[in-house]
Residue frames as qw, qx, qy, qz and C-alpha x, y, z in Angstrom:
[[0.000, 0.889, 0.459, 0.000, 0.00, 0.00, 0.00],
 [0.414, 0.583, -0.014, 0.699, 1.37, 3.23, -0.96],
 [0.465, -0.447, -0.586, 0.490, 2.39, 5.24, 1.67],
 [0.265, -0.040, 0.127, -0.955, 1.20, 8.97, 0.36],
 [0.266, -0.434, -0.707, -0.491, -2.38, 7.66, 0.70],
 [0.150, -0.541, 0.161, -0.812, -4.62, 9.49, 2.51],
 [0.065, 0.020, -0.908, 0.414, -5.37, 8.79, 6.25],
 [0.606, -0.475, -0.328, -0.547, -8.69, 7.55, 7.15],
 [0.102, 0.133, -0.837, 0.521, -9.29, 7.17, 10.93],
 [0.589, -0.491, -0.542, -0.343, -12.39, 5.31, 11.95],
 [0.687, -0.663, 0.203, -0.218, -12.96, 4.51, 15.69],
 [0.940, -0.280, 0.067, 0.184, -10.37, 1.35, 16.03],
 [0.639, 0.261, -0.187, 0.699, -7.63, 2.55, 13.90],
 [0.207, -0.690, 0.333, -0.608, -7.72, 6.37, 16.47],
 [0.924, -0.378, -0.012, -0.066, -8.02, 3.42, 19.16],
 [0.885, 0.046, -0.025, 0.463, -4.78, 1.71, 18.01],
 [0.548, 0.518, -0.071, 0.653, -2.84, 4.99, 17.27],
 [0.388, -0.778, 0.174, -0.462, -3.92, 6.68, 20.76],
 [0.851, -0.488, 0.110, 0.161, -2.50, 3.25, 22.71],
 [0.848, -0.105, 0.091, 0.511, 0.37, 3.45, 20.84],
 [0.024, 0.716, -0.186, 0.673, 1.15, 7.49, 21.47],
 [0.619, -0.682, 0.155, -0.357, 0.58, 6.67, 24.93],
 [0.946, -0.208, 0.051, 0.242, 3.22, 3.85, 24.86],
 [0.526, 0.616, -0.027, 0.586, 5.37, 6.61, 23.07],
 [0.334, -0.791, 0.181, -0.480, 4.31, 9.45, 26.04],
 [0.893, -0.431, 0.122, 0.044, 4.84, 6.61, 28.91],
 [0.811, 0.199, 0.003, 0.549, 8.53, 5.79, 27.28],
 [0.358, -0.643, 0.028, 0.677, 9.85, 9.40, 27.95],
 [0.436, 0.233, 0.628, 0.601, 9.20, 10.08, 24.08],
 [0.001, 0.821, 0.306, 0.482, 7.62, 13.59, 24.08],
 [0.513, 0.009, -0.267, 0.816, 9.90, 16.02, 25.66],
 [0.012, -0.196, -0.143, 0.970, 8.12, 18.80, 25.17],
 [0.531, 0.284, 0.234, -0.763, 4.43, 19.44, 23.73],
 [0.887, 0.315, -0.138, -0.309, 4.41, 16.61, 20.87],
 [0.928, -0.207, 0.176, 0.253, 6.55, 13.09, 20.36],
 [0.163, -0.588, 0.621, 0.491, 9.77, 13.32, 18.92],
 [0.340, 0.425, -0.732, -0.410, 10.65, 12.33, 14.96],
 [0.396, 0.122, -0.905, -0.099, 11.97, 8.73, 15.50],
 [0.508, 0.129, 0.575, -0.628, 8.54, 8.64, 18.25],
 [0.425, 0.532, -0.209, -0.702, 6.54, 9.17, 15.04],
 [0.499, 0.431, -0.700, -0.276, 8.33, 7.08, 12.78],
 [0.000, 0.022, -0.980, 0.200, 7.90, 4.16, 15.82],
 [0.496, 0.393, 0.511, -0.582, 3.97, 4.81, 15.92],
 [0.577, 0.604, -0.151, -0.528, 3.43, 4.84, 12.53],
 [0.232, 0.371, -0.898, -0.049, 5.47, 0.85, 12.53],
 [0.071, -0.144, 0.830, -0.534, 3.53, -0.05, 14.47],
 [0.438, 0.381, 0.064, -0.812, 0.48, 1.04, 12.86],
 [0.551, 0.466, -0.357, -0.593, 1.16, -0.46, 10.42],
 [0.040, 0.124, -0.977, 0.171, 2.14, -4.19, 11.81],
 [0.264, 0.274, 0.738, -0.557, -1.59, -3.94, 13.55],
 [0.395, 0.618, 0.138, -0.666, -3.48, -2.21, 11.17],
 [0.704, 0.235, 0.502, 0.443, -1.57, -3.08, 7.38],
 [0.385, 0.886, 0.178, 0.187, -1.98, 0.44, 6.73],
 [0.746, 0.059, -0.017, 0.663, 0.95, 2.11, 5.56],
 [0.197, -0.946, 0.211, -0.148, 1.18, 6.19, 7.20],
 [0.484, 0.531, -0.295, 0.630, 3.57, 8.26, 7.08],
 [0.287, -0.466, -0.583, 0.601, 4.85, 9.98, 10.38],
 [0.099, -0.047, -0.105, -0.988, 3.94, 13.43, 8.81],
 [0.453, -0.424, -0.426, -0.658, 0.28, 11.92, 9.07],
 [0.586, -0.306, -0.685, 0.306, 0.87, 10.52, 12.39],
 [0.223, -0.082, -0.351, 0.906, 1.97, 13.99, 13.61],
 [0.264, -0.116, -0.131, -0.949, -1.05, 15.52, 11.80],
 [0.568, -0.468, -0.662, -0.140, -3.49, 12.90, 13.93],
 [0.475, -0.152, -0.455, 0.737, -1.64, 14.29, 16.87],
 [0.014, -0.144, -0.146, -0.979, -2.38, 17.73, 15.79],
 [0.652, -0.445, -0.395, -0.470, -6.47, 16.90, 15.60],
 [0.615, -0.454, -0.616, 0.190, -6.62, 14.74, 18.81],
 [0.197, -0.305, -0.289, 0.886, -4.62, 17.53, 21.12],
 [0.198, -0.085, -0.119, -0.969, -7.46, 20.31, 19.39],
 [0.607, -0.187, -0.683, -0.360, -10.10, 17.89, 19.57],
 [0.548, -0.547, -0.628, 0.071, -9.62, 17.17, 23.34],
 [0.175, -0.174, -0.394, 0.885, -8.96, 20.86, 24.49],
 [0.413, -0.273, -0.152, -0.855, -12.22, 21.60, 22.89],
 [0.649, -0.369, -0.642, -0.174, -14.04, 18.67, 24.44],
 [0.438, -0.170, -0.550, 0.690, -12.01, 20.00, 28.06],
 [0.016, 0.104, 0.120, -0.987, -13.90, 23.59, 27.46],
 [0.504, -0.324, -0.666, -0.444, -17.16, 21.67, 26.67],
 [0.618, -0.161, -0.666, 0.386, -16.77, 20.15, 29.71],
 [0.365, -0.072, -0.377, 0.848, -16.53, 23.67, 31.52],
 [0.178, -0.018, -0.162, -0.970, -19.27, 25.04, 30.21],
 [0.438, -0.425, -0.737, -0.291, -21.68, 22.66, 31.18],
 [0.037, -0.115, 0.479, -0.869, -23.56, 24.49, 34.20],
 [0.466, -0.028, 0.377, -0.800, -26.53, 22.63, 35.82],
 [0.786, 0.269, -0.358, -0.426, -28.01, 20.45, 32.91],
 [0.806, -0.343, 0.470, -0.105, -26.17, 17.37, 34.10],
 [0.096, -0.516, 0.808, 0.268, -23.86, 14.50, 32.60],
 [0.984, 0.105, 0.073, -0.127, -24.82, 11.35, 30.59],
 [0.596, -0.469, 0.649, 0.056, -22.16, 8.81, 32.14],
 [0.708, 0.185, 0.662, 0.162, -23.41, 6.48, 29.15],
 [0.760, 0.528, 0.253, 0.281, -22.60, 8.62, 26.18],
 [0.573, -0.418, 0.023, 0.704, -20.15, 11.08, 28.25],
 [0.140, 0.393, 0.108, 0.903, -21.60, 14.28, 27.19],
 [0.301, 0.032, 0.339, -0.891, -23.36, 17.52, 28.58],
 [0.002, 0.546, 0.837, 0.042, -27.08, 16.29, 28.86],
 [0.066, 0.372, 0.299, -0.876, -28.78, 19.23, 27.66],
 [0.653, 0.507, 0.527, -0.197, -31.48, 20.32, 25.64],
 [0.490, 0.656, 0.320, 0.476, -31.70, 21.92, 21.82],
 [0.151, 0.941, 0.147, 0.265, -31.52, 25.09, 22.59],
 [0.540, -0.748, 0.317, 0.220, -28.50, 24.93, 25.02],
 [0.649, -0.057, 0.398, 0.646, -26.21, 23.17, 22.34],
 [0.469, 0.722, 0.325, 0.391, -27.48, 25.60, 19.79],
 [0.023, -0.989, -0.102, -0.101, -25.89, 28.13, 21.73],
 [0.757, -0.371, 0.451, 0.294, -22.66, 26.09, 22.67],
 [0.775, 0.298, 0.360, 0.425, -22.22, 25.53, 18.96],
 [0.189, 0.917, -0.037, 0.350, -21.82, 29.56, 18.54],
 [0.353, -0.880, 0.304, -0.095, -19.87, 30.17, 21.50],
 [0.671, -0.324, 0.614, 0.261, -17.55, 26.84, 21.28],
 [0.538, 0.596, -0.368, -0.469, -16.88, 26.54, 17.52],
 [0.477, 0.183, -0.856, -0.072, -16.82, 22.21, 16.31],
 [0.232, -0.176, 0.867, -0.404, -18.34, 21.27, 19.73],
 [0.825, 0.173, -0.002, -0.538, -21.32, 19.93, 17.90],
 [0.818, 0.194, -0.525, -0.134, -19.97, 16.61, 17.13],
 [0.175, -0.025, -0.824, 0.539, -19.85, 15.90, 21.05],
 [0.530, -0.178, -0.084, -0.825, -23.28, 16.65, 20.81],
 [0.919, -0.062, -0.379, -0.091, -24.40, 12.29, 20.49],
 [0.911, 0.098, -0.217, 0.336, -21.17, 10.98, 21.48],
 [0.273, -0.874, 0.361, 0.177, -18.43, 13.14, 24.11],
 [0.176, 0.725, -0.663, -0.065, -14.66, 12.48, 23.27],
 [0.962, 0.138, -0.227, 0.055, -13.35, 8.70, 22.35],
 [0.592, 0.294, -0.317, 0.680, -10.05, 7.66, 23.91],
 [0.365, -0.902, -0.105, -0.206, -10.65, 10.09, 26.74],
 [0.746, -0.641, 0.110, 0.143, -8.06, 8.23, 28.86],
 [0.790, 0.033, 0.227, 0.569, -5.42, 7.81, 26.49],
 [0.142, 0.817, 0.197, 0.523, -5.87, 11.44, 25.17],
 [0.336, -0.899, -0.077, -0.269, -5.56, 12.62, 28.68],
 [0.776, -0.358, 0.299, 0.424, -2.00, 10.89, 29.18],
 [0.631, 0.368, 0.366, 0.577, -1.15, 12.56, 25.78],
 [0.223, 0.683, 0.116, 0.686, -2.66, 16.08, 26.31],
 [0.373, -0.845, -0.381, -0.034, -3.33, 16.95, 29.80],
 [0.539, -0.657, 0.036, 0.525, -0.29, 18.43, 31.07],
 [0.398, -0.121, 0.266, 0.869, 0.46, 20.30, 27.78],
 [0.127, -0.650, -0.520, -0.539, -3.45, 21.88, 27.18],
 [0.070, -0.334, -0.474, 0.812, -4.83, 24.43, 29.31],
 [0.133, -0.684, -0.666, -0.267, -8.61, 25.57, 29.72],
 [0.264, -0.631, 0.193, -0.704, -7.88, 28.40, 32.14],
 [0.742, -0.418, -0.262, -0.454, -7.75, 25.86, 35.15],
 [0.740, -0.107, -0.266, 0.608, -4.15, 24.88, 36.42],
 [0.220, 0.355, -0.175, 0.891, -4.37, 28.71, 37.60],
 [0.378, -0.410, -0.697, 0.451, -5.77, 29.01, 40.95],
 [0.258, -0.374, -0.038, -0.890, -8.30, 31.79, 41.30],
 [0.235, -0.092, -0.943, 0.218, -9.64, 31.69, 45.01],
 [0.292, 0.007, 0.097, -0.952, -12.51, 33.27, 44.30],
 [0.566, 0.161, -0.714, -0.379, -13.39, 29.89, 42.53],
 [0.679, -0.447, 0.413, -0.410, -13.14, 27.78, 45.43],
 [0.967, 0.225, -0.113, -0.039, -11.30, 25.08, 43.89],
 [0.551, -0.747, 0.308, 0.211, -8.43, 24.40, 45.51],
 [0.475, 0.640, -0.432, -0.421, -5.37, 24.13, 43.34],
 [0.942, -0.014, -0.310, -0.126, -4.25, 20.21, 42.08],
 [0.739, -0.162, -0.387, 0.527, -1.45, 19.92, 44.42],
 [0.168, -0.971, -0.135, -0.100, -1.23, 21.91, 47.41],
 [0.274, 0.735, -0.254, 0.566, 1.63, 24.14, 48.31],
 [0.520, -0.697, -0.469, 0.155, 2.92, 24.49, 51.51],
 [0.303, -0.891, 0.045, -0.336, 3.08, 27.48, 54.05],
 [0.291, 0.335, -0.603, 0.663, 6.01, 28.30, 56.45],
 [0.511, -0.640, -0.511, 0.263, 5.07, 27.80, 59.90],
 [0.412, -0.576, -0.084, 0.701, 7.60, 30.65, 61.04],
 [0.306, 0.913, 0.243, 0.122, 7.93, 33.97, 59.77],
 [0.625, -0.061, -0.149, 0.763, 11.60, 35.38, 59.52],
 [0.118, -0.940, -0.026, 0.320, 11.05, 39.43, 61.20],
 [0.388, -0.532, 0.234, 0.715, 14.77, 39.67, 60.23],
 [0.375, 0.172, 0.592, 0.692, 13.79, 39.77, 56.48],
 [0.139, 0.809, 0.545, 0.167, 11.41, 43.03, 56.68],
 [0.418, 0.164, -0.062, 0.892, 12.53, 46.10, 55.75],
 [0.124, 0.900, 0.406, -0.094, 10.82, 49.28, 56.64],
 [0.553, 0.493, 0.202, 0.641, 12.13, 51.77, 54.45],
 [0.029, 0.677, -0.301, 0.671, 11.88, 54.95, 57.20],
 [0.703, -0.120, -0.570, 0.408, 13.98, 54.42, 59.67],
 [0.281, 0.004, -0.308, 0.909, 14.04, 57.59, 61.15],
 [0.028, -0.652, -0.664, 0.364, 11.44, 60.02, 63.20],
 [0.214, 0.785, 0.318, 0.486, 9.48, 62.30, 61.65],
 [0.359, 0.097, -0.161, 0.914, 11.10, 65.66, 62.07],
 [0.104, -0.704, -0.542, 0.447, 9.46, 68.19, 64.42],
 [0.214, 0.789, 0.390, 0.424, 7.37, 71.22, 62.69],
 [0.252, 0.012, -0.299, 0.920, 8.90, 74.74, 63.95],
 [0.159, 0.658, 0.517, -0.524, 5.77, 76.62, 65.62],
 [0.280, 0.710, 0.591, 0.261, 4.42, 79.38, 63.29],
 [0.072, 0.299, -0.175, 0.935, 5.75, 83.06, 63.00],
 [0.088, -0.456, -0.105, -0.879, 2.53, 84.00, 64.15],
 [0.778, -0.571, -0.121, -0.231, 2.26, 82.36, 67.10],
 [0.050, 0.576, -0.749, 0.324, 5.20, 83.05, 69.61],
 [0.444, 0.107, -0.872, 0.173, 5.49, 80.59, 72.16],
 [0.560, -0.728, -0.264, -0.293, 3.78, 80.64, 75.53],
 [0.073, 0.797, -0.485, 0.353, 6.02, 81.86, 78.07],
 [0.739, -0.420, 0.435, -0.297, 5.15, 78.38, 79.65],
 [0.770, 0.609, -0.138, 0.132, 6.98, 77.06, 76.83],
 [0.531, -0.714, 0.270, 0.369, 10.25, 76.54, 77.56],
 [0.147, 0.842, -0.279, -0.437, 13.17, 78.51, 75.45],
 [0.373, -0.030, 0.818, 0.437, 14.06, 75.70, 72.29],
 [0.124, 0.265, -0.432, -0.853, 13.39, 76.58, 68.80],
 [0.507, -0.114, -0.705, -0.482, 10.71, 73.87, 68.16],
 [0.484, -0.161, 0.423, -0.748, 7.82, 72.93, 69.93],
 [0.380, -0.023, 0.916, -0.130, 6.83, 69.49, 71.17],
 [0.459, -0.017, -0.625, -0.631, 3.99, 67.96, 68.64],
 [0.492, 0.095, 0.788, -0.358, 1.39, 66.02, 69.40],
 [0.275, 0.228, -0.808, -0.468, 0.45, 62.95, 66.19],
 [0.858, 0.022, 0.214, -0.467, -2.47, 60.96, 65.34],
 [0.000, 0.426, -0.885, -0.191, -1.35, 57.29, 64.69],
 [0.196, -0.104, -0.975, 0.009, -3.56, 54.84, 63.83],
 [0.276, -0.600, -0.473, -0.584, -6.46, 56.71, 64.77],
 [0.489, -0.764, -0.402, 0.124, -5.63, 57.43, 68.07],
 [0.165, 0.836, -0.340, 0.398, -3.52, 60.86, 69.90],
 [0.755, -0.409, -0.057, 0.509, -0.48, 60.05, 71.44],
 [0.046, 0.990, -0.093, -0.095, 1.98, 62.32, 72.91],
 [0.596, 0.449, -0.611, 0.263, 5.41, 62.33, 71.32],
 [0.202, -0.548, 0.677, -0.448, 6.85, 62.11, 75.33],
 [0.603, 0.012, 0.758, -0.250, 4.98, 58.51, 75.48],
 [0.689, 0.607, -0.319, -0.234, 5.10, 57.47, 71.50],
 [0.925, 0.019, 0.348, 0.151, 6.94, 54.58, 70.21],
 [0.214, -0.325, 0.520, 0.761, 10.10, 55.21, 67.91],
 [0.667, 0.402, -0.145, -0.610, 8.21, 54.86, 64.50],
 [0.483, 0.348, -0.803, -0.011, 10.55, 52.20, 62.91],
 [0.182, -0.013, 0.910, -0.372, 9.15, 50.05, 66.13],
 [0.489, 0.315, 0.467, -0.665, 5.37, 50.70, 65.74],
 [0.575, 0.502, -0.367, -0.531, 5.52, 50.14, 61.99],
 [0.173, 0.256, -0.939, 0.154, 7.41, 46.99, 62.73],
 [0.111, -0.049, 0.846, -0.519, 4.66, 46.06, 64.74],
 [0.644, 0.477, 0.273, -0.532, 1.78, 46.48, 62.83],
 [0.519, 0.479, -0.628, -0.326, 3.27, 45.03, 59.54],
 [0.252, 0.146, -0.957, -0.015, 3.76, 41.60, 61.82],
 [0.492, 0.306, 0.481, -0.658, 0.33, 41.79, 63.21],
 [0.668, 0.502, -0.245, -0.491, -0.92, 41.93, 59.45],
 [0.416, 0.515, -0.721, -0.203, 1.53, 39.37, 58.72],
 [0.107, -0.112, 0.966, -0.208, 0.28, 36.76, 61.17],
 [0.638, 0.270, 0.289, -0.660, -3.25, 37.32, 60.03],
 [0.646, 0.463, -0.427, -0.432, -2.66, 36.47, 56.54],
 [0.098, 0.364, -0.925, 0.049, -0.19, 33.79, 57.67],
 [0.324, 0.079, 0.812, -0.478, -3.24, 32.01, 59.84],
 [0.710, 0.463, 0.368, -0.382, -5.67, 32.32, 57.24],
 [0.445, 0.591, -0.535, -0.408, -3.51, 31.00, 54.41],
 [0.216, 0.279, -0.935, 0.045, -2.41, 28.25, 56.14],
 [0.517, 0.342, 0.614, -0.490, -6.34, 27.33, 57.59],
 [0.549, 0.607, -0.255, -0.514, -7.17, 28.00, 53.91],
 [0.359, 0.410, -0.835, -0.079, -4.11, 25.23, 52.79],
 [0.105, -0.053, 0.976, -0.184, -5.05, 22.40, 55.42],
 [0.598, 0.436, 0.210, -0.639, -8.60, 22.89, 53.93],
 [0.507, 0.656, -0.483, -0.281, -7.31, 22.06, 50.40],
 [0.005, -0.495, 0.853, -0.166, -5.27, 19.19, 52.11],
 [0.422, -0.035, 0.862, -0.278, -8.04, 17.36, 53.35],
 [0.755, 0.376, 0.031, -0.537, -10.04, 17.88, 50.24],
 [0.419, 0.617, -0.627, -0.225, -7.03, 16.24, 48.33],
 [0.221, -0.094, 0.952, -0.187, -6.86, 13.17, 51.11],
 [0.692, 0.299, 0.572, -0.323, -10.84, 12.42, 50.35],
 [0.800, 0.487, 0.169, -0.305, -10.09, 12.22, 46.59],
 [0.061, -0.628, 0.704, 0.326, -6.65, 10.76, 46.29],
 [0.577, 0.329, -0.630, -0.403, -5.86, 7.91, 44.60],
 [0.149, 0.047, -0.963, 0.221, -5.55, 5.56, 47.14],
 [0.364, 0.222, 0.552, -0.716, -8.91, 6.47, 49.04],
 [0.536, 0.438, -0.274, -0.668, -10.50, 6.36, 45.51],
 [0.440, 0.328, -0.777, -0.308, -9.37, 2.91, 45.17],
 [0.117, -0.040, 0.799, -0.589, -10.17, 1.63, 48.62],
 [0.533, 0.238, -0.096, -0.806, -13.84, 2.43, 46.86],
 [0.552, 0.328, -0.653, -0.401, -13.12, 0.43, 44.19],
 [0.354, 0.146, -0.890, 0.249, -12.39, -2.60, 46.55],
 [0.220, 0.107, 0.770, -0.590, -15.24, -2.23, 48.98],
 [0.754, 0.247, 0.197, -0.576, -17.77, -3.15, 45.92],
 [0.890, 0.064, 0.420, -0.167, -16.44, -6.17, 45.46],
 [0.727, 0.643, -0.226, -0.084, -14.37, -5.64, 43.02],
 [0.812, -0.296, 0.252, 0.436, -11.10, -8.10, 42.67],
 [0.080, -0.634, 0.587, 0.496, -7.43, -6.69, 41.49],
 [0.174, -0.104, 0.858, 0.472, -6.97, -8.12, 37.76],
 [0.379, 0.565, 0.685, -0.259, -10.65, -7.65, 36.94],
 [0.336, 0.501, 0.354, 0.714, -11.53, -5.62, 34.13],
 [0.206, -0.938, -0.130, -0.247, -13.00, -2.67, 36.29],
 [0.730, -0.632, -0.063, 0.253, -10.05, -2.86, 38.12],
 [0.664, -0.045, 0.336, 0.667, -7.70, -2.22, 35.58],
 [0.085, 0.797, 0.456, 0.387, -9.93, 0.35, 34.17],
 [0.387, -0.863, -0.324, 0.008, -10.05, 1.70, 37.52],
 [0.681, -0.365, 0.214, 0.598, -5.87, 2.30, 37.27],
 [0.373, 0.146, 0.332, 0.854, -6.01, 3.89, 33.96],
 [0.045, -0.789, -0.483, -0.378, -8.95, 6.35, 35.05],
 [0.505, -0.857, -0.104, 0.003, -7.51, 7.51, 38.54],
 [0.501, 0.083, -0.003, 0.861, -4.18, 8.57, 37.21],
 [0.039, 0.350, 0.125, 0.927, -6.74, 11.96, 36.88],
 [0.022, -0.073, -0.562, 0.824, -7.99, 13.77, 39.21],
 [0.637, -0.027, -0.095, -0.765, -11.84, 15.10, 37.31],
 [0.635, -0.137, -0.707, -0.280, -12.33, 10.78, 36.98],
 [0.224, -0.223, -0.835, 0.450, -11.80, 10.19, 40.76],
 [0.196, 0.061, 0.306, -0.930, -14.13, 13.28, 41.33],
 [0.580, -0.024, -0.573, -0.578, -16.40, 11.63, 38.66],
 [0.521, -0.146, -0.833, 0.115, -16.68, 8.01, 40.19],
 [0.180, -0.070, -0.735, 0.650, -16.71, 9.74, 43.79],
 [0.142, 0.071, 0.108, -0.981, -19.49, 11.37, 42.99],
 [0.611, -0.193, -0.578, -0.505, -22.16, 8.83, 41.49],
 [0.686, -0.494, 0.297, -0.443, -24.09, 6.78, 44.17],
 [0.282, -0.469, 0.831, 0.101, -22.54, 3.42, 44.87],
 [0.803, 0.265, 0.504, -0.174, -25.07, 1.54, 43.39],
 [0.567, 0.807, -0.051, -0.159, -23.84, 3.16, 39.67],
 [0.131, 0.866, -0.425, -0.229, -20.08, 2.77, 40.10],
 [0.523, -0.081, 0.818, 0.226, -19.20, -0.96, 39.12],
 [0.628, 0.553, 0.541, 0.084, -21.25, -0.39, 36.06],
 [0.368, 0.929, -0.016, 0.034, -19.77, 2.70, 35.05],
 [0.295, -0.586, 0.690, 0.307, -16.26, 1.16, 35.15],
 [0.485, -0.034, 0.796, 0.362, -17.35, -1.84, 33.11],
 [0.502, 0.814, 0.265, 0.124, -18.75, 0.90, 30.25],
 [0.079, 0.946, -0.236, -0.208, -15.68, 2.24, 30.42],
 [0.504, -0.279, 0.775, 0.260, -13.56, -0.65, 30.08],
 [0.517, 0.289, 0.752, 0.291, -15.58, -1.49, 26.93],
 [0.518, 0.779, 0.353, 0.004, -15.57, 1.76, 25.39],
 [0.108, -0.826, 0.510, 0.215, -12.15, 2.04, 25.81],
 [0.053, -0.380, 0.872, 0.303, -11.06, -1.54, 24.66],
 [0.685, 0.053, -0.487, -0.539, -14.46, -2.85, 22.83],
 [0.262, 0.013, -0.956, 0.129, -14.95, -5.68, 24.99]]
């Protein structure tokens, strides 16, 4: 078979050519945002052992190309659903007509996740997830979503590392020509002040230096923030313990399911990503042994 002929990719042969990018990605074979060359040139052997069809890598790359555009639109589908719910069993938005018709303006191509959400999901999401971006690996905590791995907070604050830039006391105002002194005034060119700070009067004779008081209110402020960042972070923490992976599996195992099963194995290549554990954690238990073993078979026909 000639090998300019054009590619056709049904469902099985994007099957075959996603497992075997992902065997490329998994190998250390995409350095940076797509495989390397002799990646290519090994997917596209391979292809052709399984398959008989003879692609180039230039068409291999340009499947690449589609899938990675294909599942950052299907990620910004995904974002835009708001309220309408999910259908688990063809893994799109469940809305009516008039919502997609308005999707199809605002999202340009998402109509053909309209029937049918994204094929390959998992294998796609070992290929694109960590080099796409929907506006969501950026922590806005207005969102309430905590971010996918938390950060931690010093306990201690180092004092020695704040500067305050005046060090020195404000200089005293000479009185006014037009008010001498009072003769109860004693005889010195400048006359004592008296300073609002902070909304209250103090008199210089029972003031703080400045460069102290400033010092003090800056680490005041600074233990607020500190206490509510780090309440804020062990928040985030425990969200991350209820939907790691392990806890997620523990699931898996208390309905019965055995290691080496097909849901089980499913259940490994789904909870590499966070959104699936949220998925699963979220259905009622009765639903989630069946909706592993529709994924297992619409990931490997079986």
């Amino acid at each position: 078979m000639s090998s300019s002929m054009t590619a056709e990719w049904d469902e099985e042969n994007t099957r075959i050519v996603t497992n075997l990018m992902v065997t490329q990605v998994r190998a250390g074979n995409r350095p940076n945002k797509i495989l390397t060359p002799s990646a290519f040139e090994e997917v596209a052997l391979q292809f052709k052992v399984r398959t008989g069809l003879d692609y180039t890598s230039n068409q291999m790359k340009n499947i690449w190309d589609k899938l990675k555009a294909d599942y950052a639109l299907f990620k910004k589908l995904k974002l835009k659903e708001t309220g309408g719910g999910w259908d688990f069993v063809l893994n799109t938005v469940k809305q009516d007509k008039e919502w997609w018709k308005k999707a199809k303006i605002d999202l340009k191509g998402c109509g053909k996740f309209q029937k049918r959400g994204l094929r390959n999901e998992e294998n796609l999401s070992i290929m694109f997830e960590d080099i796409t971006s929907d506006g969501t690996d950026h922590w806005n905590p207005s969102t309430g979503i905590p971010p996918s791995s938390s950060a931690a907070i010093p306990d201690t604050i180092d004092i020695e590392a704040i500067t305050d830039v005046d060090l020195l006391e404000d200089p005293q105002v000479p009185p006014s020509p037009a008010m001498p002194p009072s003769p109860s005034m004693p005889h010195s060119p400048f006359v004592p002040s008296t300073k609002k700070r902070l909304g209250k009067t103090i008199d210089d004779k029972h003031k703080k230096p400045r460069t102290a008081q400033v010092m003090q209110d800056e680490i005041t402020q600074i233990k607020i923030i500190a206490k509510e960042s780090q309440e804020t972070v062990q928040s985030f923490i425990k969200n991350d313990d209820a939907t790691s992976v392990a806890s997620t599996m523990n699931e898996v195992l208390a309905l019965g399911i055995l290691e080496g099963s097909d849901e089980h194995y499913i259940a490994t290549e789904l909870f590499i990503k966070r959104e699936q554990r949220e998925m699963f954690l979220h259905m009622g238990v009765a639903a989630r042994k069946d909706w592993l073993r529709r994924k297992f078979a619409m990931t490997y026909g079986k």
